[in-house]
Structure formats: structure tokens, C-alpha cells
C-alpha positions in Angstrom: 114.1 116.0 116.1 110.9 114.2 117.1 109.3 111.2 116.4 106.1 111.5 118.0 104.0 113.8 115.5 104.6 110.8 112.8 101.3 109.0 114.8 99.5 112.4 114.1 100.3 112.3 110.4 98.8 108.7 110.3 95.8 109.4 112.5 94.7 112.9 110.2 95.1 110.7 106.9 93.1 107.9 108.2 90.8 110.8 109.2 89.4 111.8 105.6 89.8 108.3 104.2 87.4 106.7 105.9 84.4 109.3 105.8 85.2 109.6 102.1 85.0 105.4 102.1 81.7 105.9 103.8 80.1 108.6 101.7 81.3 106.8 98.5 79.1 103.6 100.0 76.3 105.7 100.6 76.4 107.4 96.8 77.4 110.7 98.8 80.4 111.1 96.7 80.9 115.2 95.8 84.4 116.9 94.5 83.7 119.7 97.1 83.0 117.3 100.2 86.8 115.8 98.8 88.2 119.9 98.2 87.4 120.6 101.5 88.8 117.6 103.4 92.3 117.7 101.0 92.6 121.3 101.9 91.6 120.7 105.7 94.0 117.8 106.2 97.1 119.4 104.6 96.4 122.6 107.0 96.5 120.1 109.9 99.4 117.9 108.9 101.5 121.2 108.4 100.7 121.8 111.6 101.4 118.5 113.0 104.8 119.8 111.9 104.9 123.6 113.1 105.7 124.2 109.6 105.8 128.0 108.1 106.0 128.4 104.2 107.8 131.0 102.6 105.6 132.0 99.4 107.5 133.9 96.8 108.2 134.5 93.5 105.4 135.5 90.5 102.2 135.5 91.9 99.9 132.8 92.1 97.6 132.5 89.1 94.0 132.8 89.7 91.7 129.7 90.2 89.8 129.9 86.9 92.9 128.5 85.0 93.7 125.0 85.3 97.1 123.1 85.2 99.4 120.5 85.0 101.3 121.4 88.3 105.1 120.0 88.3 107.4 120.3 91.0 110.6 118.7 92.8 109.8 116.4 95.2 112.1 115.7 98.4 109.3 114.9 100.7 105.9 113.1 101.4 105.2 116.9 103.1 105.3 118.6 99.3 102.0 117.3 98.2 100.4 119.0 101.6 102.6 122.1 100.4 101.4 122.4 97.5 97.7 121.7 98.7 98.1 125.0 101.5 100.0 127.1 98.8 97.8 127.0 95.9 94.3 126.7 96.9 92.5 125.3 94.8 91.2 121.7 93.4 94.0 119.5 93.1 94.7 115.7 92.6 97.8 114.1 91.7 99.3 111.5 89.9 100.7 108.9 91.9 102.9 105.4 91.2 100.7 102.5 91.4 102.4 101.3 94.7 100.4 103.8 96.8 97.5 102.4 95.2 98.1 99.1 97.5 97.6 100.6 101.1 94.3 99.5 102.6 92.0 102.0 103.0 93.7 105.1 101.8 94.1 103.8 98.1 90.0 103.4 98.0 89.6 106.7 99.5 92.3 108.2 96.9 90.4 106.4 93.9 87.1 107.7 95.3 88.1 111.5 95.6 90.1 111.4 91.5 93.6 110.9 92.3 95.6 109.2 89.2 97.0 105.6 89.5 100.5 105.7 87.2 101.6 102.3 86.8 105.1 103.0 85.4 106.2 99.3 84.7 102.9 99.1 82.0 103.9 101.8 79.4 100.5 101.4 77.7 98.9 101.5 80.9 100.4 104.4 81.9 99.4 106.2 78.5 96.1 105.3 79.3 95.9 106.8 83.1 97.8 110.1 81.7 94.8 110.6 78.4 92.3 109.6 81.3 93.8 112.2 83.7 94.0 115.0 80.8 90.1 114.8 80.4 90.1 115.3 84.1 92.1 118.6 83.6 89.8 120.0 81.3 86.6 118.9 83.3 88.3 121.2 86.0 90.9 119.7 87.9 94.5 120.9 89.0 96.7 117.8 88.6 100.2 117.6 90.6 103.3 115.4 89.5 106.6 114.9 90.2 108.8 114.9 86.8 111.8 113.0 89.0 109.4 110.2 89.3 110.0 109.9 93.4 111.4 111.7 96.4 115.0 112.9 95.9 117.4 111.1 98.7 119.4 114.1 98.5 117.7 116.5 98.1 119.1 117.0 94.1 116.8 117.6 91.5 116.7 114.3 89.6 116.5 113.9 86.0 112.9 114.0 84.7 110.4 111.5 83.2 108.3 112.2 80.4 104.6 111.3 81.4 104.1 114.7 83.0 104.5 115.9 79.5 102.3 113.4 77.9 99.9 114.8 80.2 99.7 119.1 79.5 100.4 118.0 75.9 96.7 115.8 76.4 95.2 117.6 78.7 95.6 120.9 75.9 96.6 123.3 79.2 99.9 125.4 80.9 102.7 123.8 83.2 103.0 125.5 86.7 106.5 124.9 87.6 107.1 125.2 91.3 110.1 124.5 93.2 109.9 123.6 96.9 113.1 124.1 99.8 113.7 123.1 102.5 110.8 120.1 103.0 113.3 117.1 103.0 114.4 118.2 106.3 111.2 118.0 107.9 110.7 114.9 106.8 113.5 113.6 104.3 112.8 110.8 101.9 112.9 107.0 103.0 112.8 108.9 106.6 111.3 108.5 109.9 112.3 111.3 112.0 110.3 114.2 111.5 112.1 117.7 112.2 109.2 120.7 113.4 110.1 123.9 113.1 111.0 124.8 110.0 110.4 127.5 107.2 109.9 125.8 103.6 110.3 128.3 100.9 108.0 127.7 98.0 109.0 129.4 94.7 106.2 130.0 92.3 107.3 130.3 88.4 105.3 131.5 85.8 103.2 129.2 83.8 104.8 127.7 80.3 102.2 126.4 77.6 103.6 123.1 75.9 101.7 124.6 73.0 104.9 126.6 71.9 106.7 123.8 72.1 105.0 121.0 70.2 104.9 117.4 70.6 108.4 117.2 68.5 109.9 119.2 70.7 108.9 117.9 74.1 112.6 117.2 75.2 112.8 120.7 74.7 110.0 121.5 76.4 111.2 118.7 79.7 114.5 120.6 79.8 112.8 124.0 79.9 110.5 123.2 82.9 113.8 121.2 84.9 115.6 124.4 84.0 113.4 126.8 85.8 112.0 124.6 88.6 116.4 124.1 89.4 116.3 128.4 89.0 114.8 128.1 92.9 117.1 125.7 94.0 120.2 126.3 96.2 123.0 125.8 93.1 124.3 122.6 94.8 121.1 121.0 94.7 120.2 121.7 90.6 121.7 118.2 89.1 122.9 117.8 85.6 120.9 120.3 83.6 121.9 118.0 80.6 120.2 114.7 81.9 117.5 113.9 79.4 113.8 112.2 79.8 113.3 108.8 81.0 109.9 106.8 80.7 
């Protein structure tokens, strides 16, 4: 295990926040400028980790569609995951307590990332119709359904905001499941672990369309069911658990 590449991590984050501070002071501001550095600093920070990933299952849908991209989350490493396996434009919808680190915060407002304050309900509602224009101006948006990093490494039960959002946004879920990334870098942890192959299992797309708003728990359990398909069977949860906002 090893410790030191966690200084690399810091140093390649700080790298795209501040020329992205810079430009936005300047009016220099451009999606692509942000594309390229999101998609450049993932690279590196998989790299930072000797990581390998594993692609498989349906292939990857092409660029021209846009989602609402949910997955399980065991690791601060999924979001660059996700960023080297589907590229493409993607932001994603964080908690409001990321929004509070110096520096990176601006630089995430600056480039479209989605503040998500979960303890302001209306607030939230707000952010999510706000990010579902963003969808259909273009952007990919990643979230989490569990809400935050598994300790465990077992798929949580899932909130309903994600939903809120395809359901606004008028667009398909991309369900991904992603295994083996806690153990680089597990949540609440440290001690990063370089080396390793993470497997990430693409699912095909499901429209909340056939669903309906009045059946959006249906829809929830649908997309937990098939993102737990990829999952070793010890780390699928309760299928049963139900939506929490």
C-alpha cells in the first residue's frame, strides 16, 4: 500500500482548478477548455494510481445521446472512472459540502458541476430542474443514487433526486456499476492501493419515460436492480430498501 501518490492526487486537482479560476477572471470561460482538462486530469490521476479498467458489458452508447449517468459509488476514484470510460462531456452532481473547499469549489462552479444541498429539499429541487436544462443543453450528468461512498463496499439504498432529475431533464438512465475501486482508495480512506484492475460494467440505457412519474419507485428499484446485476452477490444490499430524500 502507499501513501505517497495521495500528494499527486492533490497537486493534479489543484492543477485544472486554478487555470480554470484564471480563465473564468479573464472571461475565457469555454465547455471545451473545461472537457479537455476533466478528461486530461482523470487520465493522470488513474495513473497516479497504475490503475487498469476492465470495460465490459453492452457497448458504450455513442456521444450524440445524452444522460443522466447513475452508478455505485465506493470511491473518490469512480468519478475519474467514469470520466476515462465514457468519453464524453460530463458533470456531476455533488453534496453541497464539496462546494466549501477553497479553490476547487470555484473552479467546480465555473466549469457546470451541480451543487445538491440535501438538508434544503426545495433547494435541492431547484439545483436538479436547473441541472435537467443543463442535460438538454448537452451535458452528461453523473450521480450517485446511494447519496455517498459505500464504507463497505455494499450497494446502499438509493435516493430519489437522481430520478427527479431524468424525469426533468426528459432523457435515458445509464446505469453503470463499478468493482473493485474501493480498494484503491476505499471510502473515508487514506492509503491508496496501485495496481489494481477495476471492472466497469456498462448496462443498457432505461428511459424513465416507461415508467412515469407515479411510478418512480418502480423505476429507483429497477435501476438498483441492474446496477447490483454487476456486483459480486455479497455486495448487492437489500433489493427491497426503498427511496430516501
Amino acid at each position: 500500500m502507499a501513501f505517497r501518490h495521495l500528494p499527486n492526487v492533490l497537486y493534479e486537482t489543484a492543477r485544472i482548478s486554478i487555470p480554470t479560476l484564471i480563465d473564468a477572471h479573464r472571461g475565457r470561460s469555454s465547455h471545451e477548455t473545461f472537457d479537455a482538462r476533466l478528461f486530461d486530469w482523470s487520465g493522470r490521476i488513474l495513473r497516479c494510481a497504475d490503475a487498469k479498467l476492465d470495460i465490459v458489458g453492452v457497448p458504450i452508447p455513442p456521444p450524440s445521446e445524452y444522460f443522466v449517468i447513475m452508478s455505485n459509488h465506493q470511491s473518490l476514484y469512480d468519478i475519474p472512472i467514469i470520466y476515462q470510460t465514457l468519453k464524453r462531456r460530463i458533470r456531476m452532481v455533488a453534496k453541497s459540502e464539496l462546494f466549501n473547499v477553497p479553490i476547487w469549489s470555484q473552479a467546480m462552479r465555473e466549469s457546470g458541476m451541480v451543487e445538491l444541498n440535501r438538508k434544503d429539499r426545495r433547494a435541492a429541487l431547484e439545483s436538479l430542474k436547473n441541472a435537467g436544462a443543463q442535460v438538454r443543453q448537452g451535458f452528461n450528468l453523473w450521480i450517485a443514487p446511494e447519496g455517498t461512498r459505500s464504507r463497505t463496499g455494499v450497494l446502499g439504498p438509493f435516493k430519489s433526486g437522481g430520478f427527479h432529475l431524468a424525469m426533468e431533464a426528459g432523457v435515458r438512465i445509464l446505469p453503470i456499476t463499478i468493482v473493485n475501486s474501493g480498494k484503491i482508495l476505499p471510502a473515508k480512506g487514506y492509503v491508496m492501493t496501485p495496481g489494481l484492475t477495476v471492472t466497469v460494467v456498462i448496462h443498457e440505457p432505461i428511459d424513465p419515460k416507461e415508467y412515469g412519474r407515479k411510478r418512480k419507485e418502480d423505476l429507483l428499484h429497477k435501476v438498483r436492480e441492474v446496477i447490483a446485476s454487476g456486483l459480486p452477490q455479497e455486495l448487492r444490499g437489500d433489493s427491497g430498501e426503498v427511496a430516501k430524500d
